[in-house]
C-alpha positions as CSV (number, residue, x, y, z in Angstrom):
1,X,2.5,18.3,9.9
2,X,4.0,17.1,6.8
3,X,1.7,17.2,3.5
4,X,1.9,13.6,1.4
5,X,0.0,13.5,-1.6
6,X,-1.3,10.9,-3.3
7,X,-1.9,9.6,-6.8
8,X,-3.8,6.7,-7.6
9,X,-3.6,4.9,-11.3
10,X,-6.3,2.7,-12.0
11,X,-9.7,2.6,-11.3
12,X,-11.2,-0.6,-11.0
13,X,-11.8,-3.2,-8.3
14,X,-8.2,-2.7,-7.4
15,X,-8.2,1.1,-7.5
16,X,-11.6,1.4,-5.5
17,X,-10.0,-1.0,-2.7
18,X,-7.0,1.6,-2.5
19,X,-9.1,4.6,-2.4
20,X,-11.2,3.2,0.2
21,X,-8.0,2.3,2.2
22,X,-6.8,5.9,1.7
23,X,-10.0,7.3,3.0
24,X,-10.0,4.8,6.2
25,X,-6.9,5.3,7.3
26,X,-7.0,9.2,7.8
27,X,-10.2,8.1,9.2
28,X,-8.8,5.3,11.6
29,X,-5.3,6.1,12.6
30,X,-3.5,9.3,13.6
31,X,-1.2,9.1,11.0
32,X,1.9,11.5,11.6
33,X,1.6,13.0,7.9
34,X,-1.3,14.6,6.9
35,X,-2.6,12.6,4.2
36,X,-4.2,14.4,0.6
37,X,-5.8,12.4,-2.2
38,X,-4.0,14.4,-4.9
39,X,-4.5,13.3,-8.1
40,X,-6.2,10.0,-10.3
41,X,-5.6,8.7,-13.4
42,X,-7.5,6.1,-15.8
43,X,-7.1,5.9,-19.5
44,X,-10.7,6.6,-19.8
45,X,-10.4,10.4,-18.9
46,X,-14.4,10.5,-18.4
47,X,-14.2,7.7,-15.6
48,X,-11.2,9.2,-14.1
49,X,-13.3,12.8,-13.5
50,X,-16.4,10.8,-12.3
51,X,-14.2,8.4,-10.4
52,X,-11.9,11.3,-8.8
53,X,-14.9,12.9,-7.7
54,X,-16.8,10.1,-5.6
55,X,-13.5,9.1,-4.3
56,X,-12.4,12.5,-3.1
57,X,-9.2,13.2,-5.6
58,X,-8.2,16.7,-6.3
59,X,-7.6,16.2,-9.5
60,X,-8.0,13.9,-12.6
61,X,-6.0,12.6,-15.1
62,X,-6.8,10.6,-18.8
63,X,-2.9,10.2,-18.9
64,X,-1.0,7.7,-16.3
65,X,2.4,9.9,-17.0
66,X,0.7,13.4,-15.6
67,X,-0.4,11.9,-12.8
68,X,3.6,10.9,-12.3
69,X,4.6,14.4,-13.3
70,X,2.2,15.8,-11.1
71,X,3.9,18.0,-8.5
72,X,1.2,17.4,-5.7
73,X,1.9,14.0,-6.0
74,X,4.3,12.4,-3.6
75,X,2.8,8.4,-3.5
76,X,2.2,6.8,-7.0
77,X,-0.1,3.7,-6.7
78,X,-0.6,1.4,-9.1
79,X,-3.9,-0.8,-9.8
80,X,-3.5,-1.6,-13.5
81,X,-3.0,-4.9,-15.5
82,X,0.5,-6.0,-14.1
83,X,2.0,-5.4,-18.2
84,X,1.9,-1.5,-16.9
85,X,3.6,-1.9,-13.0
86,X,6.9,-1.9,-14.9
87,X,6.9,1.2,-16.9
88,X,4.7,3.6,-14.5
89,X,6.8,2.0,-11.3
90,X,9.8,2.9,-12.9
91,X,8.9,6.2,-14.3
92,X,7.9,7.2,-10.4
93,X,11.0,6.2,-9.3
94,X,13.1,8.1,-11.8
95,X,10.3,11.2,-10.4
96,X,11.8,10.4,-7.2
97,X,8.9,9.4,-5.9
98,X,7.7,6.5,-3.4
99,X,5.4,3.1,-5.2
100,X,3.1,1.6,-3.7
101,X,2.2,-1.5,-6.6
102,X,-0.6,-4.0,-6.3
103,X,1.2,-8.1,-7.2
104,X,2.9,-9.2,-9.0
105,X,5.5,-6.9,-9.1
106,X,5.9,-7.2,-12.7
107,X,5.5,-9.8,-15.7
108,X,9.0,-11.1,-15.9
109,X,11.7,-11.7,-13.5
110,X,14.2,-9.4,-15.3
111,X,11.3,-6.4,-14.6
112,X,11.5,-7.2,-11.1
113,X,15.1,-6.8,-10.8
114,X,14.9,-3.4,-12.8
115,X,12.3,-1.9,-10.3
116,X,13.6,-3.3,-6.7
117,X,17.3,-2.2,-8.5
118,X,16.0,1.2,-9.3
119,X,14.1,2.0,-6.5
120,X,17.3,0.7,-4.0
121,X,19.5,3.4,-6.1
122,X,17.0,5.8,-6.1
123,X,16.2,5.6,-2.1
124,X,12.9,5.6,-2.7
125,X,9.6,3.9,0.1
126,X,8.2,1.0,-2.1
127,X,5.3,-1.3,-1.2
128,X,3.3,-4.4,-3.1
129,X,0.5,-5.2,-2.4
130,X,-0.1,-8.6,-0.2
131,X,-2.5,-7.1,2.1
132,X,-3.9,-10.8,3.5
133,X,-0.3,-10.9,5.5
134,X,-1.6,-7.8,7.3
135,X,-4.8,-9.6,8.7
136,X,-4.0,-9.4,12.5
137,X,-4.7,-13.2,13.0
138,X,-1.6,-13.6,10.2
139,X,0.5,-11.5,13.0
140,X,-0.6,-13.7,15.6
141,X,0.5,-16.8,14.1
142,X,3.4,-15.5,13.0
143,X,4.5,-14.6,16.4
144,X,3.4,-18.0,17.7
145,X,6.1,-20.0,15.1
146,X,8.8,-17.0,16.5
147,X,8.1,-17.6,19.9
148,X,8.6,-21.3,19.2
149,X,5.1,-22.6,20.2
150,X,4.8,-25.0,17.3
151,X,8.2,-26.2,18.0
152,X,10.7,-26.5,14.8
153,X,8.8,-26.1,11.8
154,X,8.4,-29.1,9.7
155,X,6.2,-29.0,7.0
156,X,3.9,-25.8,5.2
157,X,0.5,-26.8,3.2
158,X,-0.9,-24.6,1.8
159,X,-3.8,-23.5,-1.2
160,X,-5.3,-20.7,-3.1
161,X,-8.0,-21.3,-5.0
162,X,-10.8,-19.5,-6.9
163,X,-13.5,-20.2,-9.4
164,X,-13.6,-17.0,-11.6
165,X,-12.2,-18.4,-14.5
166,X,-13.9,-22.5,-13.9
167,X,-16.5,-21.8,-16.9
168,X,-14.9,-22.4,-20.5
169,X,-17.0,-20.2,-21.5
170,X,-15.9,-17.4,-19.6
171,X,-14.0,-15.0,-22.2
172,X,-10.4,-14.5,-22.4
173,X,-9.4,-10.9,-21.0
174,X,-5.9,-9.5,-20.0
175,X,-5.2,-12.3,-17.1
176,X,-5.1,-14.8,-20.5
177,X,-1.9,-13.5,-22.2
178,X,1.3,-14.4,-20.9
179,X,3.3,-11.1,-21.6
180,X,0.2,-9.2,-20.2
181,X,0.0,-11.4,-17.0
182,X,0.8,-15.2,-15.6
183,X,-2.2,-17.7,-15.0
184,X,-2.8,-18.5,-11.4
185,X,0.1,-18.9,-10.2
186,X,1.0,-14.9,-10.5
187,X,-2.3,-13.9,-10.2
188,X,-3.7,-16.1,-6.7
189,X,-0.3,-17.9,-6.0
190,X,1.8,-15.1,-5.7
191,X,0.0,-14.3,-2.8
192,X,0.3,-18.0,-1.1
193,X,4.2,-17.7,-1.9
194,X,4.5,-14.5,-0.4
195,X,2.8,-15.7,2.4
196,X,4.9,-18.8,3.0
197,X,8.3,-16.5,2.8
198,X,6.4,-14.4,5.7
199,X,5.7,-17.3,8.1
200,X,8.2,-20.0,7.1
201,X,11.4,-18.0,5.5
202,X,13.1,-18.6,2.3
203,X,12.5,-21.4,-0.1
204,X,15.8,-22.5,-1.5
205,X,14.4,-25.3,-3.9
206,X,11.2,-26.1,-5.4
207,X,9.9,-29.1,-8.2
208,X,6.4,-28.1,-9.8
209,X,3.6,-29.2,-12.6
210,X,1.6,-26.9,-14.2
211,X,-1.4,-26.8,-16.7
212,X,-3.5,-25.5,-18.6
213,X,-6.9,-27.1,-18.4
214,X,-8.9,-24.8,-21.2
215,X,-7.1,-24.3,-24.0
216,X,-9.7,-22.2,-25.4
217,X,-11.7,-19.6,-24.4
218,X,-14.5,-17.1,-26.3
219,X,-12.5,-13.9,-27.7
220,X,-15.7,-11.9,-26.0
221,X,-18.4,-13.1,-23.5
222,X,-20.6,-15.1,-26.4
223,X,-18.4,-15.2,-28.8
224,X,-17.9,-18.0,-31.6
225,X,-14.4,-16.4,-32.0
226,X,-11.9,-18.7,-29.8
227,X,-8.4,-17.3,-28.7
228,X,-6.0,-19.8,-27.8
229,X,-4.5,-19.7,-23.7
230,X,-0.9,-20.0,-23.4
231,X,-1.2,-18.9,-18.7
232,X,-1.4,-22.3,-16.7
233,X,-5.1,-22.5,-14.9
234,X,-3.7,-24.3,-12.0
235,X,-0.1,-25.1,-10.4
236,X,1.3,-27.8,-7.8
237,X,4.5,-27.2,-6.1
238,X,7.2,-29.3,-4.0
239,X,9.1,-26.8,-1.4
240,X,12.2,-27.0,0.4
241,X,12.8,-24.4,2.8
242,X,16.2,-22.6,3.9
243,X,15.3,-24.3,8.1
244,X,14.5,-27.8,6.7
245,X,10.7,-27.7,6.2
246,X,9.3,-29.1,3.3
247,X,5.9,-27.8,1.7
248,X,3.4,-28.0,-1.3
249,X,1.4,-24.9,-2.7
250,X,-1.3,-25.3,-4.8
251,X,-3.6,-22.5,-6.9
252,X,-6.1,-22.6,-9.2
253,X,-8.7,-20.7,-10.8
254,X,-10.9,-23.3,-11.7
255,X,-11.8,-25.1,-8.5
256,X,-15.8,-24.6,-8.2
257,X,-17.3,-23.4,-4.7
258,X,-13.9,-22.0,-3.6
259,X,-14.0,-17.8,-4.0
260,X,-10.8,-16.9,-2.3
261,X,-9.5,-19.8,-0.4
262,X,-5.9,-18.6,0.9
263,X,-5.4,-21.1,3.3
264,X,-2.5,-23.1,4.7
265,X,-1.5,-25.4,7.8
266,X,1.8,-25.2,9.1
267,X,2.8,-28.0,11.3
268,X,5.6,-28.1,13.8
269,X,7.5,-30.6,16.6
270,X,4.8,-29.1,18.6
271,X,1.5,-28.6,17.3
272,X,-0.2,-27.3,14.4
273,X,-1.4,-24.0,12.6
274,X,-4.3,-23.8,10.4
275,X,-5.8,-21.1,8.7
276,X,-8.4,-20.3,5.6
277,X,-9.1,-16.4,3.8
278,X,-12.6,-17.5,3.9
279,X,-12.9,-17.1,7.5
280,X,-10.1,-14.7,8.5
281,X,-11.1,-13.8,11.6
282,X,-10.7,-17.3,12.5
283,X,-6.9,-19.4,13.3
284,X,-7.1,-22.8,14.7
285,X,-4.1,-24.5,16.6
286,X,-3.6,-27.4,17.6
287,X,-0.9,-28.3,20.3
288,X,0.9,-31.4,21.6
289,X,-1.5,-33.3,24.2
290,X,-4.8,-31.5,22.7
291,X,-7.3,-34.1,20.8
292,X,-8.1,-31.4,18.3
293,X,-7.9,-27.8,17.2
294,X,-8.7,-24.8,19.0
295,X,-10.4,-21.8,17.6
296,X,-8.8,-18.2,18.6
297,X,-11.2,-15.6,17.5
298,X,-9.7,-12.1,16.3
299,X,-10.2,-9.3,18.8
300,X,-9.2,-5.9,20.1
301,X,-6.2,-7.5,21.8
302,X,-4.8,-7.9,18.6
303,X,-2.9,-5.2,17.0
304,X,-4.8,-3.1,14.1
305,X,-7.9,-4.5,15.1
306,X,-8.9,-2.3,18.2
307,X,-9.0,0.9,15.6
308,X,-11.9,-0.8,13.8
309,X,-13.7,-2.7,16.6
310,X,-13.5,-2.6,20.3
311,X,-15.1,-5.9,20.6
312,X,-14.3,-9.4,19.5
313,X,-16.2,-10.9,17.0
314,X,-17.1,-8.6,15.0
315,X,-15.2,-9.3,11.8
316,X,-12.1,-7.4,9.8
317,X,-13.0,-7.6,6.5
318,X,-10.6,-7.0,2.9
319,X,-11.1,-3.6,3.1
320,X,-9.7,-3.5,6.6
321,X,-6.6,-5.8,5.8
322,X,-5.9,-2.6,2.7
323,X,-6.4,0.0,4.9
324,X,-4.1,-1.8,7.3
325,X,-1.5,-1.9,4.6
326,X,-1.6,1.3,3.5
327,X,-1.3,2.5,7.5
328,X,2.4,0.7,7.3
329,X,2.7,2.2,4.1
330,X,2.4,5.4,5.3
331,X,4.7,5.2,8.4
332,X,7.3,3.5,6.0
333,X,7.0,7.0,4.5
334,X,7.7,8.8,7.9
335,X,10.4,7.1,9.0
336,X,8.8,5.3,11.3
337,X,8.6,1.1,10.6
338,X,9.6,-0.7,7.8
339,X,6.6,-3.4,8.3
340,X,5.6,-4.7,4.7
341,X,6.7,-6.3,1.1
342,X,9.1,-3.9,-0.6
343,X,10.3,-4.3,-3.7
344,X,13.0,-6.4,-2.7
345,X,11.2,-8.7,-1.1
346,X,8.4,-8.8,-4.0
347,X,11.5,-9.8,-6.4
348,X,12.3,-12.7,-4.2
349,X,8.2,-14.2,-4.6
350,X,9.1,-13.4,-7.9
351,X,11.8,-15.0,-8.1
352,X,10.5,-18.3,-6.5
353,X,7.5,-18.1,-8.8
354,X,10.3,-17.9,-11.9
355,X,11.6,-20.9,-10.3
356,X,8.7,-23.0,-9.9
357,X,7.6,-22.5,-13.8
358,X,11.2,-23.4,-14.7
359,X,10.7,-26.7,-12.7
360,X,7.5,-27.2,-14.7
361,X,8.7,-26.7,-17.6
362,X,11.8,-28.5,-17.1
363,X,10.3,-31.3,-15.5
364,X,13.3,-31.7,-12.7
365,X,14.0,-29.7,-9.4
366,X,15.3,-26.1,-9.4
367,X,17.6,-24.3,-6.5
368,X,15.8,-21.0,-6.1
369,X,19.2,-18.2,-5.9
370,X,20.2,-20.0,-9.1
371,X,17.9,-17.9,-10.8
């Protein structure tokens, strides 16, 4: 059985969820490689020998480019602050070797087009990772809107919210600075825009308003020190899509009580979709001739979900949904299904997200390919 290594940059929320999902899915699935945790890398070289070690890495790296260089290393996946997916994405690539990249792809829509350009020339497996489109009830109701259930598809509504970031006082970091990040619409929306791509199709025009609510924030927790904010807190969007449905999107990081509501409805000529990341075990439809919605409950009859329960009910969690990704991944890599966001296809969310701040800014509506 083919050997596949892999190298892992990053080690903190991010890079724990991949390392668990690497660990689980030699666990769950008979993967037809065998799979080796090859190599980590953090800038602290310290946390990346403690980390490597509880996480079962061969080796450990205080340098991001060894871990590239390194010749055990066939996979390259990147959990850092998305100012670094550009240059250790494309330094893989030029290794020859496959990405997997946590969203957003990159910073800037020209960085986006360098890597999915790069890795297309280079014929290199790349993956991003929106891991809530590989929850099995996201399957489901994406089959249901192909089979034609919900008739032709009229209108997508959809949210992602958070409250991290709802205290002024919380301190700037990272996810503040515009060339370092993007606000909430690259860091939560993202996700909501990849998702409506996945279930709807392509957006080909969008109008938008963005803000930023705190102007402010403490240079470190407690701090009298203010830094100014430049990233918009929260984001409203007007979609038209490429089969005549019109939508909205909205995200924020500032919306007290919510702690990751990815949610959306989708409404057709024949009934209606709803669905929330707070409870994603959980779809509800509505149909034509029902007086409500109906609850379908995630089970074992649902693809991915048998490996980790037999019995309904019981609950896929975000581990799961990453260790599902990196399954699909991993096949990608064996020639064997091409399920997942590529790099191409993470250019076109960032694309649309390019357009929607250009709307904002420009205050008028703006066709998506024109960009």
């Amino acid at each position: 059985m083919r050997e596949l290594g892999i190298g892992l940059i990053g080690t903190g929320f991010m890079g724990r969820a991949h390392a668990l999902a690497f660990n689980n899915a030699r666990a769950v699935f008979e993967l037809p490689v065998h799979l080796t945790l090859a190599a980590l890398a953090d800038a602290d070289t310290e946390r990346a020998r403690r980390c490597a070690t509880a996480w079962g890495f061969a080796q450990a790296h205080g340098d991001w480019q060894a871990l590239v260089n390194d010749p055990n290393v066939d996979v390259v996946a990147i959990t850092t602050p998305n100012h670094l997916h550009y240059p250790m994405a494309m330094a893989a690539i030029a290794a020859g070797k496959a990405v997997y990249c946590e969203k957003p792809l990159a910073v800037s829509l020209e960085q986006a087009d360098a890597m999915r350009r790069a890795a297309s020339a280079a014929g290199v497996v790349t993956r991003v990772g929106y891991n809530y489109q590989h929850n099995p009830m996201i399957t489901l109701a994406r089959q249901m809107i192909a089979n034609g259930e919900l008739g032709e598809i009229v209108s997508f509504q959809g949210e992602f919210s958070e409250d991290f970031m709802a205290d002024p006082a919380s301190p700037w970091s990272w996810r503040c600075e515009v060339a370092h990040a993007g606000g909430a619409l690259a860091d939560l929306g993202s996700h909501l825009l990849s998702m409506a791509r996945y279930l709807v199709g392509d957006v080909v025009s969008v109008c938008a308003d963005t803000q930023t609510v705190h102007g402010q924030r403490p240079a470190i927790n407690g701090s009298a020190e203010l830094k100014a904010i430049a990233v918009d807190d929260q984001v409203h969007a007007l979609l038209r899509f490429a089969n005549g449905a019109r939508g909205t999107v909205s995200s924020s990081w500032l919306k007290h009580g919510y702690k990751n509501h990815l949610s959306f409805e989708i409404s057709g000529t024949k009934g209606t979709l709803a669905f929330d990341q707070e409870r994603l075990n959980e779809l509800r439809v509505c149909r034509v001739g029902q007086e409500g919605f109906q609850r379908l409950l995630a089970g074992p009859a649902l693809p991915g979900y048998a490996a980790f329960s037999p019995a309904a009910g019981h609950q896929l969690g975000y581990n799961e949904l990453k260790t599902l990704e990196v399954q699909e991944l991993i096949l990608a890599l064996a020639g064997q299904g091409a399920d997942g966001t590529d790099f191409e296809a993470a250019w076109e969310v960032e694309r649309l997200a390019t357009a929607i701040r250009v709307a904002a800014k420009e205050e008028r509506w703006v066709t998506v390919n024109s960009l």
